[in-house]
Every structure is written in structure tokens, then in C-alpha cells.
KOLVO-56240 format. One record per residue (C-alpha): residue number from 1; x, y, z. Coordinates in nm, 3 decimals. Layout:
<rs>
{r NUM, {X, Y, Z}}
...
</rs>
This chain:
<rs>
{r 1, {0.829, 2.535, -1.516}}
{r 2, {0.767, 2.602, -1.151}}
{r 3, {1.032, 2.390, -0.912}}
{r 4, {0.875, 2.115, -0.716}}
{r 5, {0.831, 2.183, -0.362}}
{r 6, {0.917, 1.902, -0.089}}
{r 7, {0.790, 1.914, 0.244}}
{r 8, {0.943, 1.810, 0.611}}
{r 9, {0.774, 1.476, 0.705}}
{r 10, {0.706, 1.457, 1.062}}
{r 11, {0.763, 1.188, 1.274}}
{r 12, {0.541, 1.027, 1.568}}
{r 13, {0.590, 0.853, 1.840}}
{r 14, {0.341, 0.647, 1.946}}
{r 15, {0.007, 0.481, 1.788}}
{r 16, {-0.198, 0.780, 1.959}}
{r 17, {-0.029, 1.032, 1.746}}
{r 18, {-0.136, 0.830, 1.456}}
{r 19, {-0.505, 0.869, 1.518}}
{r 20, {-0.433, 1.272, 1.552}}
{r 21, {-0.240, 1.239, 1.209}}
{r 22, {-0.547, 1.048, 1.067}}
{r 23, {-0.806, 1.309, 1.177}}
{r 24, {-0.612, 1.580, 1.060}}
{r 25, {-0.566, 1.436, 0.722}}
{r 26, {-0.140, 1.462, 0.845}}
{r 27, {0.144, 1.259, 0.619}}
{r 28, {0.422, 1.114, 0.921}}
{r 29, {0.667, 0.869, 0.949}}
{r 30, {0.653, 0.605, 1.238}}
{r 31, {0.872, 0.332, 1.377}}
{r 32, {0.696, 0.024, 1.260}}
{r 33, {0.766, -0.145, 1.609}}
{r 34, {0.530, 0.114, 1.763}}
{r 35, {0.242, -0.061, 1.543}}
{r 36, {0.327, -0.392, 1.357}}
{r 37, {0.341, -0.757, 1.515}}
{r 38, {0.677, -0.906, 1.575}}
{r 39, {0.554, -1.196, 1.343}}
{r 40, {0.562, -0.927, 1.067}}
{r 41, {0.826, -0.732, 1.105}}
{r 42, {1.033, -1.086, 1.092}}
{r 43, {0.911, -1.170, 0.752}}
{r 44, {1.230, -1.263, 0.483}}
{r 45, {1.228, -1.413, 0.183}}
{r 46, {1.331, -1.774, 0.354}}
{r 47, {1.101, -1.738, 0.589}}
{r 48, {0.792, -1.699, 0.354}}
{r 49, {0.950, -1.958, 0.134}}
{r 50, {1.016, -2.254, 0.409}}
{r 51, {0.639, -2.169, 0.613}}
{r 52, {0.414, -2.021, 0.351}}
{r 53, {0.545, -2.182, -0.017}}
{r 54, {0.208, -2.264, -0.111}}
{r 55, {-0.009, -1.958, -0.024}}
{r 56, {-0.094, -1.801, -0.373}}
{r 57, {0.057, -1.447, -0.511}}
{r 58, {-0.124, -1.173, -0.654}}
{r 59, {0.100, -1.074, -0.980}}
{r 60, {0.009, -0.742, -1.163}}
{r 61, {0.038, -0.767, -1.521}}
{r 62, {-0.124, -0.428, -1.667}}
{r 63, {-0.414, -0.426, -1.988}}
{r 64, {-0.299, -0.129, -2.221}}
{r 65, {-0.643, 0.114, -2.008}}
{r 66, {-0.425, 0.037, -1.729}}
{r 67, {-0.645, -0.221, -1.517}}
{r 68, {-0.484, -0.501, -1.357}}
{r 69, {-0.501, -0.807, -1.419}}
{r 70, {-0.420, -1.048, -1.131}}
{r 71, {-0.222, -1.377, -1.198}}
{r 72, {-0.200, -1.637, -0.952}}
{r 73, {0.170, -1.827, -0.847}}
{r 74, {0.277, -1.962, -0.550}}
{r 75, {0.467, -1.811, -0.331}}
{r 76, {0.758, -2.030, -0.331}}
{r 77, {0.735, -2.034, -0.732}}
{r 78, {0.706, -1.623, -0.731}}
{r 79, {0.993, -1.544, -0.488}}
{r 80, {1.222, -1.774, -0.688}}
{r 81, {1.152, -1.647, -1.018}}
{r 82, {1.214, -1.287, -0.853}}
{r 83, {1.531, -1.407, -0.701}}
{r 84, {1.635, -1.578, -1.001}}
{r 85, {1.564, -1.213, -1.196}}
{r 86, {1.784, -1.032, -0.917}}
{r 87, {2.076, -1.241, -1.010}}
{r 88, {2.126, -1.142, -1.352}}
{r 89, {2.152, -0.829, -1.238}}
{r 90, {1.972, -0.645, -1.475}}
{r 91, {1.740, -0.319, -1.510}}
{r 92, {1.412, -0.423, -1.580}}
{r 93, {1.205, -0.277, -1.807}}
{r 94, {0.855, -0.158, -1.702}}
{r 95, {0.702, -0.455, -1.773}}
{r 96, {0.910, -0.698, -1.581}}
{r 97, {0.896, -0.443, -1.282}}
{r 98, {0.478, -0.525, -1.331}}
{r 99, {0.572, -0.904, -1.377}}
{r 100, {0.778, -0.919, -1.077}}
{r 101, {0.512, -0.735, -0.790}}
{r 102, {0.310, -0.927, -0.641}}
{r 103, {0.063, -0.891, -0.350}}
{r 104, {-0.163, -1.122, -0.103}}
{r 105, {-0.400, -1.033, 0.175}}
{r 106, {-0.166, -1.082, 0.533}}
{r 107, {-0.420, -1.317, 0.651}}
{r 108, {-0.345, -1.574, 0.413}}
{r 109, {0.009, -1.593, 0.644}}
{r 110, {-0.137, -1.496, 0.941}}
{r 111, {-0.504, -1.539, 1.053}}
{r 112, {-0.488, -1.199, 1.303}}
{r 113, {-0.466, -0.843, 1.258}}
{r 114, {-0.135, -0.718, 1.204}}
{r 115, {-0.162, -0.385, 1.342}}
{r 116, {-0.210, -0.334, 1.738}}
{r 117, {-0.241, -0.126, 2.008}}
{r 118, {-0.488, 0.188, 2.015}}
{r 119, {-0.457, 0.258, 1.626}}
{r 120, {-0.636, -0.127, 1.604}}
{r 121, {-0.917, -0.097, 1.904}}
{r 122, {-1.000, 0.272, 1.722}}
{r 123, {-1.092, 0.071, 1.387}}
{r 124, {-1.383, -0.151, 1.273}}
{r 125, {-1.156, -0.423, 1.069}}
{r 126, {-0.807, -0.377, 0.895}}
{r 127, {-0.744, -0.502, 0.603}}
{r 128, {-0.359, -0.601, 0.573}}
{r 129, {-0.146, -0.685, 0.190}}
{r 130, {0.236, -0.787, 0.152}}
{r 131, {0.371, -0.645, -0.136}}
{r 132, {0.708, -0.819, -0.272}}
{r 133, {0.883, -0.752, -0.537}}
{r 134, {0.967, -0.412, -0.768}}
{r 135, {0.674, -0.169, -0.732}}
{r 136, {0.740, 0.074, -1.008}}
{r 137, {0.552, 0.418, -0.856}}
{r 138, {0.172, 0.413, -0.991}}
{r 139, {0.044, 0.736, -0.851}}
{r 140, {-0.291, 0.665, -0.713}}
{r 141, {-0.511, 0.727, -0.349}}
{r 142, {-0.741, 0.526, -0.141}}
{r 143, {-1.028, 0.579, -0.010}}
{r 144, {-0.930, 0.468, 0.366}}
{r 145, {-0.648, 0.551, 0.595}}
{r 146, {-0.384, 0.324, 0.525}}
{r 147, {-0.007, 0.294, 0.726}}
{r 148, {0.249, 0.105, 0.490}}
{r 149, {0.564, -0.073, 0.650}}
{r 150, {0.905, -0.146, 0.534}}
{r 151, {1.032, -0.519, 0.581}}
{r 152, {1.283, -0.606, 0.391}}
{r 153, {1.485, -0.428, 0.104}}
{r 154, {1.459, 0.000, 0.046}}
{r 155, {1.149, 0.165, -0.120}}
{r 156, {1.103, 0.541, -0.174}}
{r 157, {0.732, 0.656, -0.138}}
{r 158, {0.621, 1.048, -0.269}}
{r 159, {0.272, 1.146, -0.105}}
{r 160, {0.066, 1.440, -0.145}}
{r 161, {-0.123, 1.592, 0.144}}
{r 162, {-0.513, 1.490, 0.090}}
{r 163, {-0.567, 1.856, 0.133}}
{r 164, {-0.495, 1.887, -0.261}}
{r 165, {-0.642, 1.575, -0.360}}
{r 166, {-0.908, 1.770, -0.543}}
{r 167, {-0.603, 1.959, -0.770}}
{r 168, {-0.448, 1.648, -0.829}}
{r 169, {-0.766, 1.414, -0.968}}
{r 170, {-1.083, 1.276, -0.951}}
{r 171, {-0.997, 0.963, -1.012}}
{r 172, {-0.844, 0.649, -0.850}}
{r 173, {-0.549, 0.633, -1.009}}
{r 174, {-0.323, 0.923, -1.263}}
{r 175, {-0.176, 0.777, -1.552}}
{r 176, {0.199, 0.871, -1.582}}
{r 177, {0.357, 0.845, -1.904}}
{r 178, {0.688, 0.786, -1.730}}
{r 179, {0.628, 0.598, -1.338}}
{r 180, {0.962, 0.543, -1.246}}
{r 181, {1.077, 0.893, -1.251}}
{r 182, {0.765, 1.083, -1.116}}
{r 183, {0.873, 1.438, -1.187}}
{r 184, {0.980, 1.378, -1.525}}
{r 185, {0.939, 1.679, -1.799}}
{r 186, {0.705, 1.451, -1.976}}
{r 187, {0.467, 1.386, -1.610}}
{r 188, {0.533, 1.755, -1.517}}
{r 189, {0.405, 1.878, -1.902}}
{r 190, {0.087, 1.646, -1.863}}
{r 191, {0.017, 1.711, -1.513}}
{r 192, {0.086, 2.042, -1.414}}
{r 193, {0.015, 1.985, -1.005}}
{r 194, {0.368, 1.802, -1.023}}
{r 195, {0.476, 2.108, -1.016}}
{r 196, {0.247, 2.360, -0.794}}
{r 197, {0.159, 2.088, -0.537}}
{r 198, {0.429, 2.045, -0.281}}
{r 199, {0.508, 1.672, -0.175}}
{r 200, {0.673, 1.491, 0.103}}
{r 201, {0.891, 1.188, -0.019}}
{r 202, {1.024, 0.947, 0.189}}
{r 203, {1.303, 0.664, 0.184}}
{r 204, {1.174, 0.394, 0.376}}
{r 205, {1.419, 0.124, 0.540}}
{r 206, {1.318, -0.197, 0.690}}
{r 207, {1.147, -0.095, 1.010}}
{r 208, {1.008, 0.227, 0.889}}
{r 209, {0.679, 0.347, 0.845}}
{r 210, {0.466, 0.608, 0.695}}
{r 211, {0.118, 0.685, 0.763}}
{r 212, {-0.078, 0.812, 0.462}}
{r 213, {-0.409, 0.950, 0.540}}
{r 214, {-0.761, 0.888, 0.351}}
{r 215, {-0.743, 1.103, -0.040}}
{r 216, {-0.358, 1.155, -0.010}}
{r 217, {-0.262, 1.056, -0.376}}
{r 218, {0.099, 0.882, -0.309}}
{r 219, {0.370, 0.686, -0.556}}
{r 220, {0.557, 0.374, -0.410}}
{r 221, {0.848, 0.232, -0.610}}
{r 222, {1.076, -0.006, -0.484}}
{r 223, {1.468, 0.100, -0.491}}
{r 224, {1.581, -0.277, -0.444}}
{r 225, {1.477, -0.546, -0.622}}
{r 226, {1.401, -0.762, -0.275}}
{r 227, {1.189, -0.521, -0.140}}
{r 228, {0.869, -0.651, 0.100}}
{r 229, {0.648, -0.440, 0.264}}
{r 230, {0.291, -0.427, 0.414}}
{r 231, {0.010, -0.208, 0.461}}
{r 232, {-0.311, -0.174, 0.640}}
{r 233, {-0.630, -0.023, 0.515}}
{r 234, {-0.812, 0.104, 0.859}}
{r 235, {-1.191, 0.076, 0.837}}
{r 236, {-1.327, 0.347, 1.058}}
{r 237, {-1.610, 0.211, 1.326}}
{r 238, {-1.982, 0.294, 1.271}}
{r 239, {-2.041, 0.444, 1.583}}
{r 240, {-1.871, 0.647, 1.846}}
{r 241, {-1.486, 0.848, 1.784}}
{r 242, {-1.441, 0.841, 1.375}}
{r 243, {-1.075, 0.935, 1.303}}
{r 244, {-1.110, 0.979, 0.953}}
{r 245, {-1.038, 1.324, 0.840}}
{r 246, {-1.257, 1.582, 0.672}}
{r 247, {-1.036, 1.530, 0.360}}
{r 248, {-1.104, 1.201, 0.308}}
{r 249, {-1.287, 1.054, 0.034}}
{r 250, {-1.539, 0.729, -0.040}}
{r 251, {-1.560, 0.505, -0.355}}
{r 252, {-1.927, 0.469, -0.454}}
{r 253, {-1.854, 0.198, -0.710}}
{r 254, {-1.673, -0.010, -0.433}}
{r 255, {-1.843, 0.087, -0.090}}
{r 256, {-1.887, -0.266, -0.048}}
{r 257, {-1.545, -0.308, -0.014}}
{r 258, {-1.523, -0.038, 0.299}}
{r 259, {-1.828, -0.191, 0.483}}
{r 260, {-1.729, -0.370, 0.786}}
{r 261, {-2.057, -0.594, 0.758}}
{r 262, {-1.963, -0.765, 0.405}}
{r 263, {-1.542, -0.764, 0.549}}
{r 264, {-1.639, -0.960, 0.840}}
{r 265, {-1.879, -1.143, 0.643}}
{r 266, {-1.589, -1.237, 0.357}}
{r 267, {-1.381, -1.347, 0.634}}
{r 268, {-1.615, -1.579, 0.768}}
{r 269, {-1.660, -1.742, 0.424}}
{r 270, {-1.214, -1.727, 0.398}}
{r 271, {-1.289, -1.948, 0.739}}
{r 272, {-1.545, -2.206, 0.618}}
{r 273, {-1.431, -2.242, 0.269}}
{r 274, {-1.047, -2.129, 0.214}}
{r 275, {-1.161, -1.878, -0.021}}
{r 276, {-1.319, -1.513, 0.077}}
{r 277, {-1.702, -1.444, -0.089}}
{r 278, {-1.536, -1.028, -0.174}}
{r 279, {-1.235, -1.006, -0.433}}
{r 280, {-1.188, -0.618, -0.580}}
{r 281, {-0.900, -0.682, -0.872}}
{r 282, {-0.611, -0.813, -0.661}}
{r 283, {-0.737, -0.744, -0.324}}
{r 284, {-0.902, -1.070, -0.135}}
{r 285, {-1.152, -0.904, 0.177}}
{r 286, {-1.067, -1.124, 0.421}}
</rs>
């Protein structure tokens, strides 16, 4: 069995570098300072707890096909169950790791974009999640260019270039027999690209970053149990400079999702009514 091969990961400077890495379909590593609000990057556990205890959590709790299945707690209810968990210090098992990970659309904290500064005027809309908890490693891709930041506790994050995308899958997401270790004999033996397409994986610390372009199939798991992070999906503008790369791929069966017409359009219904018209598994458009 061939030996894995891990790449250098590059790392930028400044948000205009990030548009070059975009259009040239380019994994890299960023300070999260040089794109993410202060409000963000200040998150904590407490913090969401004291000023946000109500605002409802996203759990993942898997069908045996592998489709997710959202279910709803507060935030105040889901953080203390987590912390609760982290106490006993135990290893979870894969299913508490999937009981424990929950996710919300940023604007349910924070009615603005998250993400400034020329990487933000160069998009249409961004659509921004917070991620808590123990992320286990699900290999998947999406279908726009997406920057994920660390906040608080250490997760490790393999991506592929998009270049191979097309050697990797077709679909959305590769089912692992064994997500927490994603070069394991048993992955490598089903999916033989673990081991002829090279890889860049990254530790990421709180104020780290890592942009991950359009079609680049990555794996985040969390390596502490407190871990909370966000990332961006960056919806490319109709007209004028496009930074998407030639890589990059689109989701017939969810286009809807990645039109800036029925985004701003959910938002506007997230203003009037408290609840966005668009909802795509455990993704609110707002």
C-alpha cells in the first residue's frame, strides 16, 4: 500500500491573497484576525451561555444511509450537557461524538456578516455556522468556497486539493468505515485515493484559519472536546470579478441554496418572522 503523501500548507497574509487562493482552487492557512469580527473571535462557552442561552442548536444524530437528522436544544441546555460529558472524562464513542456537535447559522448570534474586508465586498452573501462540540472527521466537499476558523479548543482538519476532487468522488459526502482515524487500513482498502492523493492536514488553534476552496473534499475532527469554530460559505456575485476557481463544482439538487436571490430572500423572512423561508438538513439560509 502506497504511503500517504502530505503537502506544505501555505500561509497568507492578507484577505487579498485569499481571493488569489480562491481562484486558483489553493488550500492556505490564515490568521483569523485578518478576516473574522472581533465579536467572533471572542466567542467562549460563558459567553454564548450568559448572551445567547436561548438561541436553538443544530444536533447531528446520523440515520444508518448516513443523512442527518437535525435535533433542536438550546444553547444553554446543549453546552451544559457537553460540559457535563467533558467532565467524566471519557472517550466517546462515535455516537456520542454525533450527539455532542452541534451547529447554528452565526446570524442567529449576530445579525451581520462575520467575515470583512475585501474577501466580503468580493462576495454576493456569506453564509456563516458555529460548530461546537466533537466533530468526528466526515469526509465530504462543498460546493462554495468556504474559510473555517478556530475559536476555542484544538481541531485537526485534512483537505484535498479540488484539483483531485474528480479521483476522490462524485458525491457530497464519502462514507468512511472508520472517521476518526482517516487513513486507517480499513478507509485506505475501501478507498484507494487515501493513498495516491496527497493531502495537506492542518492543526488549527484558536485564532487560526484555513481557507478551503470550492470541490476540495476535507475531514474536520475536533481534538478537544470544547472545541468551537466557524465557517463561511462565500456566494460568488452574478456579475463582474468571479473568484471561484475552475475546479469548483455546483449542486443541481440544491442550487437554490447557492442563489443569492432566495438567501437574501430567506433572510428577509428570518427578519419578519424569526424563522428563515430556506432550511437544507441543518443549515438555516439566513
Amino acid at each position: 500500500m502506497r504511503e500517504h503523501i502530505t503537502l506544505e500548507t501555505p500561509h497568507l497574509s492578507d484577505s487579498y491573497e485569499v481571493l488569489e487562493a480562491f481562484q486558483a482552487g489553493q488550500v492556505a492557512c490564515i490568521k483569523a484576525s485578518e478576516l473574522l469580527i472581533d465579536d467572533v473571535r471572542a466567542l467562549n462557552f460563558d459567553t454564548l451561555k450568559n448572551q445567547h442561552r436561548d438561541v436553538p442548536i443544530s444536533g447531528h444524530t446520523k440515520f444508518e444511509d448516513g443523512v442527518f437528522k437535525p435535533t433542536l436544544s438550546s444553547t444553554e441546555t446543549f453546552i451544559n450537557k457537553l460540559e457535563k460529558f467533558i467532565s467524566l472524562n471519557r472517550l466517546p464513542t462515535a455516537s456520542q461524538r454525533a450527539y455532542f456537535y452541534g451547529v447554528v447559522n452565526a446570524r442567529r448570534y449576530f445579525f451581520k456578516n462575520v467575515i470583512y474586508g475585501p474577501v466580503a465586498d468580493m462576495h454576493a452573501t456569506q453564509a456563516s455556522y458555529l460548530w461546537l462540540g466533537m466533530s468526528s472527521g466526515g469526509l465530504h466537499y462543498d460546493a462554495l468556497d468556504n474559510v473555517l476558523f478556530q475559536i476555542q479548543g484544538v481541531k485537526q482538519i485534512t483537505v484535498f486539493p479540488p484539483q483531485y476532487a474528480d479521483q476522490i468522488s462524485q458525491k457530497h459526502y464519502v462514507a468512511l468505515d472508520n472517521e476518526l482515524d482517516l487513513f486507517s487500513v480499513e478507509n485506505k482498502t475501501k478507498h484507494p485515493f487515501l493513498s495516491e492523493v496527497p493531502s495537506y492536514t492542518i492543526e488549527l488553534h484558536p485564532g487560526d484559519a484555513v481557507v478551503i476552496p470550492s470541490a476540495a473534499y476535507h475531514s474536520p475532527k475536533s481534538l478537544t472536546f470544547d472545541s468551537i469554530s466557524v465557517n463561511s460559505f462565500l456566494n460568488p456575485k452574478a456579475f463582474g470579478k468571479n473568484f471561484r476557481s475552475r475546479f469548483a463544482r455546483d449542486e443541481e439538487n440544491t442550487s437554490w441554496v447557492n442563489s443569492n436571490y432566495h438567501a437574501i430572500a430567506s433572510r428577509a423572512e428570518f427578519l419578519r418572522t424569526g424563522v428563515p423561508s430556506l432550511k437544507t438538513g441543518h443549515y438555516e439560509i439566513i
